[in-house]
C-alpha angles and dihedrals in degrees: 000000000000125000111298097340133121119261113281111199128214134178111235118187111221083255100066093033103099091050091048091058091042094060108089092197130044111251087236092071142354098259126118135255120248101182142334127221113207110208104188116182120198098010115224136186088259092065101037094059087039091054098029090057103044096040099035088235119194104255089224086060082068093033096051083046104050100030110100121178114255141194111261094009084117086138087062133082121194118236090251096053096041101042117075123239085241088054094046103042102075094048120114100221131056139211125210121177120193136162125248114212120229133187115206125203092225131033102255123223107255127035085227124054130160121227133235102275154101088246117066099235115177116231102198119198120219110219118216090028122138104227095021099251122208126203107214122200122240148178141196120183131178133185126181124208138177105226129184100305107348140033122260127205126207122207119172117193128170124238131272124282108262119179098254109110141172144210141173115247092186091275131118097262136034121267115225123223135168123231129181108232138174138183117275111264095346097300149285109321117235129258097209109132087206122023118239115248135225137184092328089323143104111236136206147194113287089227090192092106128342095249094072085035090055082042083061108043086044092066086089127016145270120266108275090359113183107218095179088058119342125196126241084251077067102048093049100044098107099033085055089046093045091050084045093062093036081050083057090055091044081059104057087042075064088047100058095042094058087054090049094048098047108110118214131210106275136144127285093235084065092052089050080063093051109046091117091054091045090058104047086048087054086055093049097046084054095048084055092055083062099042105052088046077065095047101056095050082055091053089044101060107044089054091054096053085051088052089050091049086046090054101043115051109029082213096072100048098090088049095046095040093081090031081059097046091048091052096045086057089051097053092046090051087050090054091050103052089043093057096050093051092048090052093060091044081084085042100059096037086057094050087049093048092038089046088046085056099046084052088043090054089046093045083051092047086044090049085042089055098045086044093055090054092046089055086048101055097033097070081037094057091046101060090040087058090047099050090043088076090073136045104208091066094053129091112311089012113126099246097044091119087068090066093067087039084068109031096053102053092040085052089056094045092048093052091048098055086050108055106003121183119283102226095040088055102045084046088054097046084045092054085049092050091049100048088048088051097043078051102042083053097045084057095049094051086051094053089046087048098045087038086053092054093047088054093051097046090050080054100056092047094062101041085051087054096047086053083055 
């Protein structure tokens, strides 16, 4: 950036990096620089020891960058969670991580992939969903920097999505897979109030990655941009306006799943169908618990970096005041929906336990019946065993017709005993309860009885004695 004028870009390879930064004029004219604002896509080891070693950058500027949380790294803490708001707040750079989201043509094979890039960034799929919608892991960061003669501004951004994925099938190594994706819905909108024009056209954000996005929006500058000596407010205007729209996406991907997710009235026999799906929408709703946990320390905070900035540099405060207020939206519509999602996480617990219940009852009424034919052909088969000792009593013998005479009555007997009627059998424990209790009375008449003339004839004796 030169004088007055508008940003010029130019493409510089890691090589030629250190003597870029060294040469106080462009080489198109012999006026000074005033600043220079690094724009590195898909950070690798090579740039971080280039950068870290001519500017003097924080090294939790890269770890906060590059750190993305993983399954089983319980032993790790991530820089955000392990570093203190007094020991952040001072610092000149900033890390906001957001989510993209991603439609793909086919269901891929695994709910966790990993994209095409130096950085690991998680790509979660979401299961149920119509299209299948992926969540894809990103990161900005910007760092700002006074250097020789003018200031310098560092903003890291991760590639594009391309449709080369990976996952982890349980091997030593990752298997590759490609996979056609495309940007929910089209992509974020832009928040231009006025469009930027072309040649006769109206022109818009690429969308495709947000260095080309950040090589848009820096055609003209940010609101009440210093260009003697900005501020790192002014550096991340755009990269907080663009995650705010990605944040507003995020937010209708919420949306679906809590329709998809809302359960009707319909009968139980549909639900028995349906036991498999319960259960996996009883792990995604589960997942979600987790994941907007996540969401809201990221919205945290980035609203508590804007609040810092609006605290710190009168300035900004008229450009962080509606950042705040959009993120602030954000942050309340993520609440909502989370609350609405965790409300049918018991929903869905109760159908699985009421539907385990309803297949528990058929599976009983499946064992009685078998029970009650077992009951039938066992009596059966032992008469048939007892008149098979003698020939006399089998088919065409003259005293077949005892056989049914016997196994009949015992049949009935035998199912009787087994499940006897309720009533008969409570009328019969009530007449036994009775009986017990008529007896246990008539005893205890005879003991007061016995115990009274004891008592009189004890009295007779002593009076017997006093007349003596």
């Amino acid at each position: 950036m030169k004088g007055s004028l508008k940003p010029f870009k130019e493409a510089v390879a890691i090589n030629n990096l250190r003597a870029k930064l060294m040469a106080g004029f462009d080489k198109g004219g012999d006026e000074p620089l005033q600043g220079r604002l690094l724009i590195i896509e898909d950070l690798t080891r090579d740039v971080i020891e280039e950068l870290g070693d001519m500017l003097n950058i924080d090294p939790l500027f890269f770890a906060s960058h590059i750190h993305t949380p993983r399954k089983g790294e319980a032993d790790f803490q991530s820089p955000d969670t392990s570093t203190l708001p007094s020991r952040t707040r001072p610092r000149d750079f900033a890390n906001i991580h957001y989510h993209r989201s991603l439609t793909f043509d086919v269901n891929p094979p695994r709910k966790r992939l990993l994209r095409q890039a130096n950085i690991d960034r998680k790509v979660m799929i979401l299961p149920g969903s119509t299209p299948v919608i992926g969540l894809a892991q990103h990161c900005v960061s910007i760092y700002r920097i006074d250097y020789t003669s003018y200031w310098i501004g560092v903003v890291l951004v991760d590639p594009p999505i391309r449709g080369t994925y990976f996952y982890d099938d349980g091997g030593k190594s990752l298997v590759q897979v490609n996979l056609r994706s495309s940007l929910y819905l089209g992509g974020y909108e832009d928040f231009l109030d006025e469009p930027l024009l072309g040649e006769g056209e109206i022109l818009s954000p690429p969308r495709r990655g947000l260095l080309e996005d950040l090589l848009y929006y820096w055609t003209s500058l940010p609101p009440h941009f210093n260009t003697a000596s900005p501020s790192l407010m002014s550096f991340s205007y755009y990269p907080v306006r663009v995650v705010a729209a990605e944040w507003v996406k995020y937010i209708t991907v919420m949306q679906t799943s809590i329709k998809q997710y809302e359960y009707s009235n319909k009968g139980l026999s549909d639900f028995l169908d349906e036991l498999q799906k319960l259960h996996s929408d009883l792990r995604v709703l589960q997942s979600w618990r987790r994941r907007i946990m996540s969401t809201k320390q990221k919205l945290k905070a980035t609203s508590r970096l804007l609040r810092s900035w609006q605290a710190g540099n009168s300035d900004d405060s008229e450009t962080v005041a509606p950042m705040l207020e959009d993120y602030r939206y954000i942050a309340g519509s993520v609440n909502e929906s989370g609350r609405r999602l965790e409300d049918m996480l018991p929903v869905a617990a109760s159908l699985v336990q009421i539907v385990d219940s309803q297949r528990s009852f058929a599976e009983t009424t499946n064992i009685t019946r078998l029970t009650i034919l077992a009951l039938v052909f066992v009596p059966l088969t032992f008469v048939s065993s007892l008149f098979s000792m003698n020939a006399t009593n089998g088919p065409g013998g003259p005293y077949f017709w005892v056989y049914f005479a016997v196994a009949v009555p015992v049949t009935v007997v035998v199912i009787a005993v087994a499940s006897p009627p309720v009533r008969g059998t409570k009328g019969i424990w009530d007449g036994f309860q009775n009986w017990r209790t008529s007896r246990g009375n008539t005893g205890q008449r005879r003991n007061v009885a016995n115990s009274l003339n004891e008592t009189e004839l004890g009295a007779i004796g002593i009076s017997h004695s006093l007349h003596k």
